[in-house]
N, C-alpha and C positions, 0 to 999 in steps of 0.2 A: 504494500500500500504506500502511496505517496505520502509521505513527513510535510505539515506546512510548521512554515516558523512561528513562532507566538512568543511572544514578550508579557509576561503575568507577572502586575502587579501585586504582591501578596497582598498588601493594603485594602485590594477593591475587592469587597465581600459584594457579593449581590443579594441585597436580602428582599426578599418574599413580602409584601403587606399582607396581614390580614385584616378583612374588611371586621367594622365593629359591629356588624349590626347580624356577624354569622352566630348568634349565641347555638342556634338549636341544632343537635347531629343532622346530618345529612348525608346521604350519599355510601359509596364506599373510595376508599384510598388505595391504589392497587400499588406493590411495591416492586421492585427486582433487583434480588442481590445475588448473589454466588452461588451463595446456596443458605437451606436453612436448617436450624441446629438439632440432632436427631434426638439429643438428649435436652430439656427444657427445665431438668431441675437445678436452679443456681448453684446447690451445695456439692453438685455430682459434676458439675459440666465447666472448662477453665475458658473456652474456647470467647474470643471475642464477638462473633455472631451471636452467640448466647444473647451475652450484655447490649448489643446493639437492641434485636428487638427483644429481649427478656425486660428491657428496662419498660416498657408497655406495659407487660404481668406484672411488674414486683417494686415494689418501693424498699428503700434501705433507709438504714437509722440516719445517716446525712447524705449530702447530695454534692453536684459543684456546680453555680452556675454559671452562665455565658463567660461571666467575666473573670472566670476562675478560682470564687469566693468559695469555702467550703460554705455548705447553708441546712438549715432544718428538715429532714425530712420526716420520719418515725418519729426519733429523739426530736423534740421541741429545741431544748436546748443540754447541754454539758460542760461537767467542770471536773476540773482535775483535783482530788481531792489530798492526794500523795504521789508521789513518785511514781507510784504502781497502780493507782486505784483511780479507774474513770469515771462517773456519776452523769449516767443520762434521765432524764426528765423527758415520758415519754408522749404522744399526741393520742387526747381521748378521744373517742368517738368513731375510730377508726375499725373496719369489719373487711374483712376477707372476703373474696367473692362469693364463698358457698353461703356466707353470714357469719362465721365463727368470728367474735370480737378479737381483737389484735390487743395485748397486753405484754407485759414484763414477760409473763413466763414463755411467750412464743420468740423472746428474745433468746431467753436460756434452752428452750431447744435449739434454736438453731443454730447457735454455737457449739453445743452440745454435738449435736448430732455431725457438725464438719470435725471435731474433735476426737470424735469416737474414732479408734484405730480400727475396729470390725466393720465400718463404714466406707474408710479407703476412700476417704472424699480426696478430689486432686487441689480442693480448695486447702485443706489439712496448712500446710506450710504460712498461709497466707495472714491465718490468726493463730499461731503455736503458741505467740508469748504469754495468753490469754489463758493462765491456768485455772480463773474460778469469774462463774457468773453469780452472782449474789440479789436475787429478787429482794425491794423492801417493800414495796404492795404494787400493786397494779401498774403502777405507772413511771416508779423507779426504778433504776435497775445501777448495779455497780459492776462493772468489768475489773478484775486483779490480773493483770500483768504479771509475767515471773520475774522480771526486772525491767526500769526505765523504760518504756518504749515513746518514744517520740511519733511514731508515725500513725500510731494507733486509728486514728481519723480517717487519715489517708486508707488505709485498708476496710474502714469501713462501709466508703463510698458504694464500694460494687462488693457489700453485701447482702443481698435481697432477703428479709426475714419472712418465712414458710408458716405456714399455720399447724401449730401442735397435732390435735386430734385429726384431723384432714390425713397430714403425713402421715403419721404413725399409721391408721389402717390400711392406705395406698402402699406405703414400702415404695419396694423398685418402681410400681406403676406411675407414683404420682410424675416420673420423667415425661411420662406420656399422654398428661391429663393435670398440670398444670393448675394450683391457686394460690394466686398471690393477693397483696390489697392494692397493686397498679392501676391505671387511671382507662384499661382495656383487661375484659377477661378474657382468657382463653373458649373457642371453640371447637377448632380441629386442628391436625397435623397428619398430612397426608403425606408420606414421602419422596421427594424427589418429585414435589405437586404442587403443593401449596401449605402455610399455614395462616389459620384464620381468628382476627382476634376483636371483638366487641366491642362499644362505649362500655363503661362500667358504669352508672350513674349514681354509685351512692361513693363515691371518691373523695377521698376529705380535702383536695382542692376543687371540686364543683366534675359535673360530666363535660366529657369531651364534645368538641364542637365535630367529631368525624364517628358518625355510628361504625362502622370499620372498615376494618385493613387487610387486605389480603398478602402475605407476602411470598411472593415468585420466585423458587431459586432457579435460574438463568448463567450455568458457569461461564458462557462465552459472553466477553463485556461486549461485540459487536451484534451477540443475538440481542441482546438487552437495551442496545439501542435501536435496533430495527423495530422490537415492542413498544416503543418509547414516541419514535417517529410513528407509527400506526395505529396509535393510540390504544393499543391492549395493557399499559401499564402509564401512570402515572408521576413516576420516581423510580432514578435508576440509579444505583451507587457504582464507584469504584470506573469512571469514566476513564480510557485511555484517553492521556492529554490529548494524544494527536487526533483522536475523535471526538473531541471537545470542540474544536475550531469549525469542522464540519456541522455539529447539532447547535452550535452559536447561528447560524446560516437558516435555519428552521422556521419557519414563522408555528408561534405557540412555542414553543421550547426556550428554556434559560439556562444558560450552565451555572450552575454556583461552586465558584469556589473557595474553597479556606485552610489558612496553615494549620495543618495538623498537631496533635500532640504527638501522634508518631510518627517513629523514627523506622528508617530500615537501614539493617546491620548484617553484616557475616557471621555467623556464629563458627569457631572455630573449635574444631576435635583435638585438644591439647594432650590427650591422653594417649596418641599413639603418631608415631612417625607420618608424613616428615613434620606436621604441625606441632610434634613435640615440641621443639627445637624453635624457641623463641625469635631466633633469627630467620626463618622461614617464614612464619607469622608477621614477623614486620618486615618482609619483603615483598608479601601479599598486599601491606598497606602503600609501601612506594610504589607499586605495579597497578595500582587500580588510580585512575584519574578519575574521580565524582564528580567535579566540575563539568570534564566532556558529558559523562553518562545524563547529568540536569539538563542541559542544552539538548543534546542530539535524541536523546532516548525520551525525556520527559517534558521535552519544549520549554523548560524551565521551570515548568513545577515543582520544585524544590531547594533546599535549603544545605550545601554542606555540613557536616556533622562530622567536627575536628575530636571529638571525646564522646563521651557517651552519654550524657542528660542534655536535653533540648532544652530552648534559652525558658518555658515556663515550667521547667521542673525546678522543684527546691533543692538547690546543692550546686545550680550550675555556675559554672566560673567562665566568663569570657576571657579569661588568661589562658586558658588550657587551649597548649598549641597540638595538632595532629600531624599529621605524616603529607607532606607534600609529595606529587607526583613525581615520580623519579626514577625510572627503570634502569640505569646505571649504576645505580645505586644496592634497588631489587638483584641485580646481577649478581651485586659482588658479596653480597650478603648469600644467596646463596649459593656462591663458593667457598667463602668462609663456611659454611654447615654443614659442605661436604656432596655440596649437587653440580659442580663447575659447569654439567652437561646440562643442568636444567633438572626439573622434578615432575612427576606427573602429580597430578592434584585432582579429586572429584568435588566439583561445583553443584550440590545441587538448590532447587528452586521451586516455586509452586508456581503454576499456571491460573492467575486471576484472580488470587487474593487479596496482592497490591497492585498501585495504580505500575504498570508496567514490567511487575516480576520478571516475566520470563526474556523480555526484551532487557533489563538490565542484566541477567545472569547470561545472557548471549553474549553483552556488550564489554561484560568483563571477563570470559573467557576471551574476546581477542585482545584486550588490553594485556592479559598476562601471559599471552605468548611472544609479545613482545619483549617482556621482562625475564625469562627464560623458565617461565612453566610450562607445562604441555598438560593444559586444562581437557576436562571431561563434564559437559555442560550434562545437567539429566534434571527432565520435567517431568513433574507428578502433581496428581489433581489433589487439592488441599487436605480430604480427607484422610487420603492418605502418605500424605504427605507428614501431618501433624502427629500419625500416630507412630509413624518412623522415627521423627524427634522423641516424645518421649518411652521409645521404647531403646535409644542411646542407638540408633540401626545408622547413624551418620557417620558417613566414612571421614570426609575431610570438613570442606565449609559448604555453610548451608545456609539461604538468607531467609531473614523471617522480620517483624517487625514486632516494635513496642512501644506500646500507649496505651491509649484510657484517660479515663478521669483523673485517674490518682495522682500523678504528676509531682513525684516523690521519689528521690533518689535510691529510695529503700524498694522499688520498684523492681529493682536489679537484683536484688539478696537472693530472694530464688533461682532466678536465670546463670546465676555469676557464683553465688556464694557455693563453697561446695558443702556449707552448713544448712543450704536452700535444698533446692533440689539438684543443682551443680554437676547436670548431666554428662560433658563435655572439656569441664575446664578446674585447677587448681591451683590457687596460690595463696601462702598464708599471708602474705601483707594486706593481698585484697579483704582476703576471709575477716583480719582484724580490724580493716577500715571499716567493712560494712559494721562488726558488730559496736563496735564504737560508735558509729553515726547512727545508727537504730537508738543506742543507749544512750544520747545527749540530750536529755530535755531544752537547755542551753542554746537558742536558734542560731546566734551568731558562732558560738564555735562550733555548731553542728555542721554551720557553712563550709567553713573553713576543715571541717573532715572531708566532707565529700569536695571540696578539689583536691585534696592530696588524694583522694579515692581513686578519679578523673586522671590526676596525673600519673597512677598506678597503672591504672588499666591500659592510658597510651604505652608507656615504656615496655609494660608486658605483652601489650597486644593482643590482648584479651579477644576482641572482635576485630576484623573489618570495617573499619567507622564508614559507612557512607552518609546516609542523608535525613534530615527531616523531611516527611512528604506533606506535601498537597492536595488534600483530599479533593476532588470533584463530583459532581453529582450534577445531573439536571432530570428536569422537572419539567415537569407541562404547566402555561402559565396559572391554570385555576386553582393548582395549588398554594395556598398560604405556608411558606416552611421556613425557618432556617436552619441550615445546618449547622452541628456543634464541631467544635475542633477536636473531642474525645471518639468522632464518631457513634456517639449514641444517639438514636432514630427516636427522638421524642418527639409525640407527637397529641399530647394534650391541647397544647392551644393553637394546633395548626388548623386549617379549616380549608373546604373544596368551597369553589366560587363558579 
């Protein structure tokens, strides 16, 4: 397909009006993303499509909005009452879709139950520090920490709390049947079809102005725009830039775009040859140019990413210098490691989960044959794609991305730490930075932890640094929407016109 050039101001959001006078649902909202998530129970499922449209079903104890404020959601409000001990104050009046009221104690199950070790929740890692939930009546609730944790909040964001009784008798089922106190109930989930989600009208911010949502998993981003152009769908995520400029050309159609919170990075198999060997690793980093890749592959949609937290994660330092482009460099390195001839390396990548995957992972198998690798590019469809990561099945480097809401350098502990989940990679300096910056309540020298983190990770090469992305999405104009930088499909106060 013909590449046209596009110059994208990050600055120009195109935001959606909604008219005021759309109070009462209407209509249905037809969606299409990649695909949709087979499991639906937040406690069981890690996967980001989850959180995109799970965030519809499930509300959590706080939230982040537009402007990147953590804000009230469950919990009203909290206070730290010690070092260890959280104190939420929680919102009355609040009922689960079957009716069951939301209280304290469907707090302490669901903590509970991602804690449980016979449960094998892959959320488990996420809240570990959290050794005791402490109901004081209905509406309070105290969280104990096993020590200090600073980020506590942050983890809380995208934790959707389940309804006690509901669960408990569903078990495994309730994956597949779905109740939360979200601002949409669950209706169906047909696979690899559709899944389909309701107004909920007793929502403790008022009912949505869209009766519902159909959501289309559609893995080819060019079929999802053909649906999009013929009006069988509504909203399409995950836009290749270079087909953005073409559905800009559309009349009815908008592109909107926005700087994401995620980042895409190399994940790197430090545990076995040649990626052992640190200086392999950071010869991967002078061998990859990101600059070309934003330009030629993404038309500019995107952002450099010299280290590893993006400029609105907490911990980032704009002092932290990365690896410039430099295949001379990549050369000599390694021959210092013991490769003079060059090294074979397997690349691999997902096909259309990010804005351009598999055309970035083409585009730096031939940057690094220039630098004296002899790449192996290999594409797999995300599902399983993701189950090859964590089942440790990655040979060499493998890209993937990272964000959300949370926006917390403590984001990484899992992914990095091999005190996380730490499938891939080992080093105790990192291992001690993370658990230091987790344990500083202290914001300013928490900062100043996580860039010596930052400058850890360059020196060791932990990852691939490439880019912050650009999320794109368009839209048929009758939708009212704007999109978030977390990528989460909220859709309360959007409305069809």
């Amino acid at each position: 397909m013909t590449r046209h050039p596009l110059s994208v101001a990050l600055a120009a959001l195109l935001v959606l009006a909604v008219p005021a006078g759309a109070a009462d649902p209407r209509g249905e909202l037809r969606v299409a993303i990649p695909w949709t998530p087979e499991n639906l129970d937040p406690t069981m499922n890690l996967s980001s499509i989850r959180a995109a449209v799970g965030v519809s079903l499930f509300d959590s104890l706080v939230g982040r909005d537009a402007e990147g404020r953590i804000v009230p959601e469950l919990a009203e409000s909290w206070k730290l009452l010690d070092d260890t001990t959280w104190q939420l104050r929680l919102r009355r009046g609040v009922v689960f879709h079957n009716g069951e009221p939301f209280a304290a104690e469907a707090v302490r199950f669901t903590v509970q139950r991602v804690l449980d070790p016979s449960q094998k929740s892959p959320n488990r890692a996420n809240i570990a520090e959290i050794v005791r939930v402490d109901v004081l009546d209905d509406v309070t609730v105290n969280l104990v920490t096993r020590q200090p944790y600073a980020a506590l909040l942050g983890r809380l964001i995208d934790f959707p709390i389940v309804p006690p009784k509901y669960t408990a008798e569903r078990g495994a089922a309730f994956a597949l049947r779905p109740v939360g106190t979200g601002p949409f109930r669950f209706v169906e989930l047909v696979k690899d079809e559709r899944m389909v989600v309701e107004a909920f009208d007793r929502h403790w911010r008022g009912a949505p102005r869209i009766q519902k949502i159909t959501f289309k998993p559609v893995p080819e981003p060019f079929t999802r725009a053909a649906a999009l152009r013929a009006g069988e769908v509504d909203l399409i995520t995950t836009v290749p830039p270079t087909l953005a400029r073409e559905l800009e050309r559309v009349a009815g159609l908008r592109v909107l775009r926005v700087p994401s919170t995620w980042q895409i990075y190399l994940g790197l198999n430090a545990f076995r040859k040649p990626l052992a060997d640190v200086r392999v690793r950071q010869a991967l980093n002078y061998a990859t140019d990101v600059d070309a890749i934003i330009k030629n592959v993404l038309d500019g949609n995107g952002r450099r990413q010299p280290g590893p937290f993006t400029p609105a994660m907490f911990g980032h330092d704009p002092g932290v210098r990365g690896y410039g482009h430099d295949p001379a460099r990549a050369r000599q390195l390694l021959a210092e490691a013991g490769y003079p001839d060059g090294v074979e390396i397997t690349l691999e990548s997902p096909a259309g989960r990010y804005q351009g995957d598999k055309e970035i992972a083409e585009a730096l198998g031939g940057q690094w044959q220039k630098a004296g690798f002899k790449p192996r590019v290999q594409i797999a469809e995300w599902g399983a794609y993701f189950k090859r990561y964590l089942g440790r099945q990655f040979q060499d480097a493998y890209l993937l991305g990272l964000g959300g809401p949370m926006q917390d350098a403590d984001e990484l502990f899992n992914l990095v730490s091999s005190k996380g989940r730490g499938l891939y990679y080992k080093n105790e300096r990192v291992d001690q930075l993370f658990d230091l910056g987790r344990s500083t309540m202290d914001a300013a020298r928490r900062r100043a932890v996580y860039g010596e983190l930052a400058r850890a990770m360059v020196q060791d090469a932990t990852w691939v640094f490439l880019m912050q992305q650009v999320d794109v999405y368009a839209a048929r104009e009758r939708l009212g929407w704007t999109p978030r930088a977390d990528q989460w499909m909220l859709f309360h106060a959007a409305a069809l016109r």
